[in-house]
C-alpha positions as CSV (number, residue, x, y, z in Angstrom):
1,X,74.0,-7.3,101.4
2,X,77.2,-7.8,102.8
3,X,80.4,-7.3,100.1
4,X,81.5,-11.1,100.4
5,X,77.9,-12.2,98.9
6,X,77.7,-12.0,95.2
7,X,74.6,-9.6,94.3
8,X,72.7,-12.1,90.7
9,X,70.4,-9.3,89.9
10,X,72.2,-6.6,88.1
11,X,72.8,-3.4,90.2
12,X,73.0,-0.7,87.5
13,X,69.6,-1.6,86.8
14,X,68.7,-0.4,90.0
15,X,70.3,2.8,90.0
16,X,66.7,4.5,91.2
17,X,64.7,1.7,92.6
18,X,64.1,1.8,96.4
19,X,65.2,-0.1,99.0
20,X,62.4,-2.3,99.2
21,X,62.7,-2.9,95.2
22,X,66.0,-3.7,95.4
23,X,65.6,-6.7,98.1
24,X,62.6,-7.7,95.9
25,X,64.8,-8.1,92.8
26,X,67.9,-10.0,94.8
27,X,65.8,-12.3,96.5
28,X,63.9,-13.0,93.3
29,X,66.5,-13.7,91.4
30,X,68.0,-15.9,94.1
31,X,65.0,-17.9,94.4
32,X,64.6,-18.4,90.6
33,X,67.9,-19.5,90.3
34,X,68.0,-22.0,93.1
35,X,70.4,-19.9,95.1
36,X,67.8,-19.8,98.1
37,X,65.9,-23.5,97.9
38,X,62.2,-24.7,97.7
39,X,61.3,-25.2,101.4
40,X,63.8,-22.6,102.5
41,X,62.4,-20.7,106.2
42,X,63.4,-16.7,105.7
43,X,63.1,-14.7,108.6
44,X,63.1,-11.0,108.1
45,X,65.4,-10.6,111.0
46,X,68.1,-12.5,109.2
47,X,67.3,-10.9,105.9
48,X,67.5,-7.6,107.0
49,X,70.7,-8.6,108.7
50,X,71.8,-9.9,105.1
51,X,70.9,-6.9,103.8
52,X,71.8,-4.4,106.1
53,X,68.7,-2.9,106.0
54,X,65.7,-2.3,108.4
55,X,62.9,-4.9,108.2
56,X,60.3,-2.6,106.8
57,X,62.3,-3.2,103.4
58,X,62.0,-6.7,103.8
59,X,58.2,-6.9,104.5
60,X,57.9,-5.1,101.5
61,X,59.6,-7.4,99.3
62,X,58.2,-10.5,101.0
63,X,54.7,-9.4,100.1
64,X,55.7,-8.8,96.5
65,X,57.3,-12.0,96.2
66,X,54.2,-13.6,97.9
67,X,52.3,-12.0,95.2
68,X,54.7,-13.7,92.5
69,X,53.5,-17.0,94.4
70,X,57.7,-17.4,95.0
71,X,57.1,-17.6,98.7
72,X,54.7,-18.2,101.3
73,X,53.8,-15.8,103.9
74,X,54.1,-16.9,107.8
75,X,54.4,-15.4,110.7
76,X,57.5,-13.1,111.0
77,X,58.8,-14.1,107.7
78,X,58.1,-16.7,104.5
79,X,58.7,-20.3,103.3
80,X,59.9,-20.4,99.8
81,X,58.3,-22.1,97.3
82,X,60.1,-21.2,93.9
83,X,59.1,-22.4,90.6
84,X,58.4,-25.6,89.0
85,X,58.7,-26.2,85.2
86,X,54.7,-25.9,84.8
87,X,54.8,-22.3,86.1
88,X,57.6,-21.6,83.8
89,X,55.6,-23.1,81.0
90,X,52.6,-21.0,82.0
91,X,54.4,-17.8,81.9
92,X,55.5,-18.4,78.4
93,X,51.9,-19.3,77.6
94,X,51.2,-15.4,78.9
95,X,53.8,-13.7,76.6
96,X,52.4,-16.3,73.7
97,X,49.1,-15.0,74.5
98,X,50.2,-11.5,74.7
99,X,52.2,-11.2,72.0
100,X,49.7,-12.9,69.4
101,X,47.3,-10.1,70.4
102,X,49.4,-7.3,69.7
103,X,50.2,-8.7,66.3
104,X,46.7,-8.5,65.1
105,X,46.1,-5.4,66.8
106,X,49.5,-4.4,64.6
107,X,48.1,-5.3,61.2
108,X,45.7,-2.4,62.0
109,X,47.6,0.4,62.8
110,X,50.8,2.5,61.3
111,X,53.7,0.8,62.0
112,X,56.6,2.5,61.1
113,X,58.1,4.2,64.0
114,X,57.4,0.6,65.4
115,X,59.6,-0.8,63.2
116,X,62.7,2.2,63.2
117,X,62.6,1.4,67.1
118,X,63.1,-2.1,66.7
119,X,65.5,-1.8,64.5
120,X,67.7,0.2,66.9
121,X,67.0,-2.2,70.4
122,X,68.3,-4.8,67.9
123,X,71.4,-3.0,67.0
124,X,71.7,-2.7,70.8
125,X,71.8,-6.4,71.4
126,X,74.1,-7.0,68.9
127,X,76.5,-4.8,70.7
128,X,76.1,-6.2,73.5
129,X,76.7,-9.8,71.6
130,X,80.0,-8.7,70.4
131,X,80.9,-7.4,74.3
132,X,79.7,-10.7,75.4
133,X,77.2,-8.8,78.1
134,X,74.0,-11.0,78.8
135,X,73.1,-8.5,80.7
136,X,72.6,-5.7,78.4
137,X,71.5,-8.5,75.8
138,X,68.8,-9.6,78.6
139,X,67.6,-5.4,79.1
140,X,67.8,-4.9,75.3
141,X,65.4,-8.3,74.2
142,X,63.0,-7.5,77.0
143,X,63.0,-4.3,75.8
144,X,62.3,-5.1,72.5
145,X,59.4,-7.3,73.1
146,X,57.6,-4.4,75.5
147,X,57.9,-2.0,72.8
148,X,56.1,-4.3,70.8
149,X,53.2,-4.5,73.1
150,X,53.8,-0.4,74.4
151,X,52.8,0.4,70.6
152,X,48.8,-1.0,70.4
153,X,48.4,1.7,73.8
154,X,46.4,-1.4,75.7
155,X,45.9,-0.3,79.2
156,X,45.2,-3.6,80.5
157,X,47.5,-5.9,78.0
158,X,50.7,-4.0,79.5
159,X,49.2,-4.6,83.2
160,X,49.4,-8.2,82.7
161,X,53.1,-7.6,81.2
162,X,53.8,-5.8,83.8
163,X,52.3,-8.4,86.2
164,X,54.7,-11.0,84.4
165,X,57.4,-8.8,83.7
166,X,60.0,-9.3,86.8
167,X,59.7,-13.1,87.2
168,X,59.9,-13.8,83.2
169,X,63.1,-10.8,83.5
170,X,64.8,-13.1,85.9
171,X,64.0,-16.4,83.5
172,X,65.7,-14.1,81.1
173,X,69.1,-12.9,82.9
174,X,69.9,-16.7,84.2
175,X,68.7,-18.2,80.7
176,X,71.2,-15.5,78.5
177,X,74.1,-15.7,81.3
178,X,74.0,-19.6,80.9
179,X,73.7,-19.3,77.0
180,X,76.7,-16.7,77.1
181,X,79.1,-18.9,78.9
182,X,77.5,-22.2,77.2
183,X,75.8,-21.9,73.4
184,X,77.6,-18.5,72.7
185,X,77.3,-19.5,69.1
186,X,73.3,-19.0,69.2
187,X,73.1,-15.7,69.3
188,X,73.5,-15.6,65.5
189,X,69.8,-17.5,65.8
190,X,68.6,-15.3,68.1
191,X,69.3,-11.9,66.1
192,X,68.2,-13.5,62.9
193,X,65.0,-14.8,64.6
194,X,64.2,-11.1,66.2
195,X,64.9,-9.6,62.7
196,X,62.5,-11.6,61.7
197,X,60.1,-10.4,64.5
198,X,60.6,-6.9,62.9
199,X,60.1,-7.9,59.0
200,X,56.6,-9.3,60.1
201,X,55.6,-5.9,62.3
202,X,56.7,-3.9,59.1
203,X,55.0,-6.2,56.1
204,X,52.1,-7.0,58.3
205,X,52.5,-10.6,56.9
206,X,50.6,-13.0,59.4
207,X,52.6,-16.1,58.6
208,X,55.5,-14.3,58.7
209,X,54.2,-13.1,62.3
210,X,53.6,-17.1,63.4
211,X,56.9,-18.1,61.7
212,X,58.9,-15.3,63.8
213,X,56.5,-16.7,66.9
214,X,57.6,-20.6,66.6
215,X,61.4,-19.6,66.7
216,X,61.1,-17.0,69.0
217,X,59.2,-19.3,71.5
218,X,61.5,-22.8,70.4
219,X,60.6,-24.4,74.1
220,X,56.9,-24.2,73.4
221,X,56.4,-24.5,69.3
222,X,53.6,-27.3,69.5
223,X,51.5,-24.6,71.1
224,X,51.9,-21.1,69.1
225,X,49.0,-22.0,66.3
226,X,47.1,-22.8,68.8
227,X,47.1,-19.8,70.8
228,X,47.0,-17.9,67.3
229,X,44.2,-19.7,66.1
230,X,42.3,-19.0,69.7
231,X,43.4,-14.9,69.1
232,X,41.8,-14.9,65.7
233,X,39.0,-16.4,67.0
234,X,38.7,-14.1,70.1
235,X,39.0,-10.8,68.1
236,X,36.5,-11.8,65.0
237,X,34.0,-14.4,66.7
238,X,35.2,-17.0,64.3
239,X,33.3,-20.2,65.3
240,X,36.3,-23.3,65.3
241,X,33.9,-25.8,63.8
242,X,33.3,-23.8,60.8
């Protein structure tokens, strides 16, 4: 892009990423923040302009974004159509989903090294508390919820991550930038509520596991024993109306 336009997504993340990824990630991030509007037109032409890049980048990143349902493809370019609070719920219904899984999976399996990684991502994001740097904060917590879900080895669990992954990233790196500047105080909460994350992995205690959930996932409480009641129910054919 050209040096008077303020780059949101944060460029030493994309030290090896390729052109096309790079564009992706920009654009995503300026959609999910409102930068770029619902109902905006984007023409390649002008984006590749933008970005002083040729349009085969651009194509490329339109079709992922298209994929994200962010945009909508037309004829030599897209029509953005962003995200609406419903989507954002649904995504945190995903990681509920997910992460209520790997926990049971966890009570099954060795979970030391688990738990000595954890312990070190965490040490990590208080670092980067103290340096008041969301965006190491925002690498380090997503971090620290994939290695979670990287330890059960489930092939198709981390696709749907993976699937998730860059729009729930962006949600992230806005939610912690704005947190930073505005609620700088709740990061004490946040590091207490992730060491709790980490005493439940190591005890295997399962109400410690949905205590950690409900203040890890504040915005969407009323629906964490819920989705833990459907997980138990998925993984031992436990009939609900017994």
């Amino acid at each position: 892009m050209t040096e008077s336009t303020e780059f949101l997504y944060p460029q030493k993340w994309l030290s090896k990423a390729s052109t096309g990824d790079r564009v992706t990630c920009e654009l995503r991030m300026q959609i999910i923040s409102g930068r770029i509007e619902s109902g905006t037109i984007l023409s390649e032409n002008k984006l590749a302009a933008d970005f002083e890049v040729s349009r085969s980048p651009i194509r490329e990143a339109l079709k992922v974004l298209a994929s994200e349902n962010l945009i909508r493809l037309e004829r030599m370019g897209a029509v953005v159509i962003g995200l609406k609070e419903k989507e954002i719920e649904e995504i945190y219904d995903v990681r509920l989903l997910i992460e209520t899984f790997v926990f049971e999976r966890l009570v099954k399996i060795d979970t030391k090294g688990v738990v000595r990684e954890l312990s070190k991502i965490l040490e990590m994001m208080k670092v980067a508390i103290k340096y008041q740097d969301p965006d190491e904060f925002s690498y380090q917590d997503v971090l620290f919820h994939e290695t979670i879900i990287r330890t059960i080895n489930h092939s198709y669990i981390m696709m749907i991550w993976n699937n998730v992954k860059p729009v729930m990233e962006a949600l992230i790196l806005l939610s912690m930038r704005n947190r930073f500047e505005e609620k700088y105080e709740d990061f004490a909460r946040i590091v207490k509520n992730h060491q709790l994350y980490i005493e439940a992995i190591d005890t295997k205690n399962r109400d410690l596991m949905i205590q950690s959930l409900h203040q890890n996932f504040d915005d969407v409480q009323g629906k964490v024993e819920d989705l833990w009641l459907s997980q138990q129910m998925l993984s031992k054919g436990v009939d609900p109306e017994k």
